[in-house]
N, C-alpha and C positions, 0 to 999 in steps of 0.2 A: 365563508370561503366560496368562494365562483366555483362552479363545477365547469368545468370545457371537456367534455367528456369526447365530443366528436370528432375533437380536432387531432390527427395524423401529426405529431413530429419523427424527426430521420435522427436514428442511433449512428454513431460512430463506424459500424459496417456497413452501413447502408441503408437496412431493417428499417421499418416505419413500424411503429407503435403509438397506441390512444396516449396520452395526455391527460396523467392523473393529478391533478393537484394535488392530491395528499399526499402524496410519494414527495413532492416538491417541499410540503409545508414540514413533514417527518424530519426529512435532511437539515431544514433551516434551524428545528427546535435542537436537535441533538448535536448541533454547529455552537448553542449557546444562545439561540434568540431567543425572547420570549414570542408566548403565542401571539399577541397582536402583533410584534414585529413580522413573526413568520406568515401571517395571514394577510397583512398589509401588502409584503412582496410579493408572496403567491399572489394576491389579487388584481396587483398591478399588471404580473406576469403573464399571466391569465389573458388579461383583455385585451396586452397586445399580441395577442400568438394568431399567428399565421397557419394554415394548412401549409406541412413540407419545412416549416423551421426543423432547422438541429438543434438537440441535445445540448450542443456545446455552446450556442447561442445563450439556450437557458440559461446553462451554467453560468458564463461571463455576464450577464446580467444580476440573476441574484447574488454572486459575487462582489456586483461592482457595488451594489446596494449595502450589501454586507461591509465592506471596506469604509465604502462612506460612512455606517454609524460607526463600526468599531472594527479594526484591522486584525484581533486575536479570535473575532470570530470570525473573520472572513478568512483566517487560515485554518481553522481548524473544518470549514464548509470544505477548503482546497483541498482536503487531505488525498482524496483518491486520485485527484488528477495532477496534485504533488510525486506522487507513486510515479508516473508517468516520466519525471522526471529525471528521475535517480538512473541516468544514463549517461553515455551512451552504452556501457558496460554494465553488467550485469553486478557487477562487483559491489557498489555502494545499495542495492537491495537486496544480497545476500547480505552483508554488514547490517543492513536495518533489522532483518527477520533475525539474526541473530540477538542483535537488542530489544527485543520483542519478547523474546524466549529470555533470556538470562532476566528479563524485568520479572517474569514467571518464577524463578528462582532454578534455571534451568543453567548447568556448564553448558556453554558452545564453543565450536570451532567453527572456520569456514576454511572453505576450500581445500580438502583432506584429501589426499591418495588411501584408500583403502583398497586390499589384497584383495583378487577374487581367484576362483580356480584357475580360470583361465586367463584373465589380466587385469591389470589393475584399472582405476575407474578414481575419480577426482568426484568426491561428492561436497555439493554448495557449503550444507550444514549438517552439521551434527547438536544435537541436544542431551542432554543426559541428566538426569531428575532419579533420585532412589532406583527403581528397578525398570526406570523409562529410559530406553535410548529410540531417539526419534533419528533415522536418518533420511536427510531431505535435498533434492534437488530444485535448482528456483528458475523460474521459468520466466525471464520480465521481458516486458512486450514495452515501447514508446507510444506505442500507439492503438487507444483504448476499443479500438472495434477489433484488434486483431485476439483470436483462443488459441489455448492450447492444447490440441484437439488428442483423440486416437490412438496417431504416432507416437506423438510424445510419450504416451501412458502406456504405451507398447516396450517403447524403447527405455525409460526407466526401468520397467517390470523387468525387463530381461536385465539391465544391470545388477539389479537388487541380487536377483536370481542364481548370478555369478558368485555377487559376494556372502550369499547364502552356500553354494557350494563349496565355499572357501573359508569356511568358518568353523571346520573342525578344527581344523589347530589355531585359531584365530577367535576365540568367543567375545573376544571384545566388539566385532562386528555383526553378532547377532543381534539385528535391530528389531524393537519390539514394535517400532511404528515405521512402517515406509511411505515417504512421503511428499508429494508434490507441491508447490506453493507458486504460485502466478501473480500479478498484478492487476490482470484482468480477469477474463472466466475461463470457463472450460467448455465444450463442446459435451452436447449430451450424449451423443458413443463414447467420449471420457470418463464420464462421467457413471455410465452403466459399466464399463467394462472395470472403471476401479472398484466399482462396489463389487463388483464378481472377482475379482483377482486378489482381493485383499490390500489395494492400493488406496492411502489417506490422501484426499482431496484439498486445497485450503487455495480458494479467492479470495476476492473483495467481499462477495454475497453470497459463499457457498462455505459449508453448508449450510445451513437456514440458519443453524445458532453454532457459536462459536468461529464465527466466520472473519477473514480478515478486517474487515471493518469494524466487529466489537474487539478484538483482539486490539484495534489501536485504540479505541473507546476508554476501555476495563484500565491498559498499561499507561494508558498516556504519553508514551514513545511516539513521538511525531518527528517525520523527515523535515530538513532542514530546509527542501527544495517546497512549504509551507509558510516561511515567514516572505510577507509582503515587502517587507523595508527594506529587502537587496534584490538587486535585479537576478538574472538567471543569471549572465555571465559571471559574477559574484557567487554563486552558489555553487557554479559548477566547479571553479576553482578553490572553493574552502571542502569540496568533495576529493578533488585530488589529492590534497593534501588530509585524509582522511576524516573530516569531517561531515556525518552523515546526518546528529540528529540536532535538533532544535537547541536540545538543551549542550548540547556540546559548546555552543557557541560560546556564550559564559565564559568559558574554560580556555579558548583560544582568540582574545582581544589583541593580542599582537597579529595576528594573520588576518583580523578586519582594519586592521591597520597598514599593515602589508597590501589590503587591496586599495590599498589608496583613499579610504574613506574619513571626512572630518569628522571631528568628536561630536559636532551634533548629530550628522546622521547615524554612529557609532553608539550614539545614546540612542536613537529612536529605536535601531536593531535590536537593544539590548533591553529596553522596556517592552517592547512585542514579545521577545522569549521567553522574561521573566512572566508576562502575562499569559502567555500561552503556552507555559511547559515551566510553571513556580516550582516545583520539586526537586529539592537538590541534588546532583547528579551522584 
């Protein structure tokens, strides 16, 4: 594998960062390449990178590579910047982290009014596992250079805080876990102040383990804004109509029907999902 250690690309905020090929090559193997695949791309990658390329250039390249040998692992590479997608409401990645959790063996809800002292409060999710109640607010950003900084973790805490207050007559709202979950990251005053406040953290790469990205890993729940074979306008409409994850598709062949599509390309969709999310729903 080429090392390009010197070369500066630009993060989605703006941020310039070295250019680790392994970090590149990691992503590709746990996409489902093998290592000469993954090292092949990396190396091609590698040699044409520019001082000042983006991130995202990277990405749509190893992707595009990915797609050309096989399209279940070029979704399953997409998955983060699938995340991205599940908009423009927040709604269809509160439904995902829910499916996430219940794959856990966790009961959920979304979008709950619970009691507090002083007023009530609309939390994304709830989770509830034996003597685990996780309650979680979900923070989804479109756009992968934006955190969720501070404020936020401010402004949660004191919700919680409320319906803490409000929980003597109310024990069903005594949550054992308080909790934030983003699609991107978090800012590192967030991220100190949750660890001093008692507030649980959850990104893509936070926290080092157990983090949203092995969380899709471990459950194999992939958004449906992952599969190649429909374009986004396609997606975003089998979303309104509550369809969030991959494997849901399956289940609803009348509404890829509904989107106007022939039966070939309605087979092509439906061999990508089976390949990329086999487990029966």
């Amino acid at each position: 594998m080429r090392s390009n250690q010197s070369v500066l690309v630009k993060k989605a905020n703006g941020e310039r960062e070295l250019f680790i090929p392994e970090k590149l090559f990691q992503s590709l193997v746990r996409s489902g390449a093998d290592a000469d695949t993954a090292d092949a791309i990396t190396a091609q990658i590698a040699s044409g990178l520019q001082e000042g390329d983006r991130t995202a250039d990277i990405y749509r390249r190893a992707f595009s590579e990915l797609r050309r040998i096989e399209r279940p692992m070029a979704a399953r590479y997409s998955v983060k910047h699938a995340l991205l997608e599940l908009g423009p409401s927040g709604y269809p990645f509160e439904d995902y982290l829910a499916e996430i959790y219940r794959a856990q063996g966790y009961l959920t809800t979304t979008r709950v009014m619970v009691k507090g002292k002083c007023v009530e409060h609309e939390l994304d999710l709830i989770a509830v596992r034996d003597d685990e109640r996780i309650g979680a607010e979900a923070k989804f950003h479109n756009n992968s250079g934006l955190k969720s900084d501070i404020k936020v973790a401010l402004y949660v805490q004191a919700r919680f805080e409320d319906i803490a207050a409000g929980t003597r007559a109310e024990s069903a709202n005594d949550f054992t876990t308080r909790m934030i979950v983003t699609n991107t990251k978090f800012t590192e005053q967030a991220e100190l102040y949750a660890a001093c406040a008692g507030l649980t953290l959850l990104s893509w790469d936070y926290p080092e383990k157990g983090n949203l990205r092995e969380l899709i890993e471990e459950t194999r729940i992939h958004p449906i804004t992952c599969i190649t074979t429909l374009s986004v306008a396609h997606k975003k409409r089998l979303m309104e109509q509550g369809v969030v994850l991959c494997r849901q598709v399956r289940e609803h062949t009348q509404e890829l029907e509904g989107l106007g599509l022939q039966s070939k390309a309605i087979d092509r969709v439906l061999a990508e999902t089976q390949a990329l999310c086999p487990h029966p729903f």
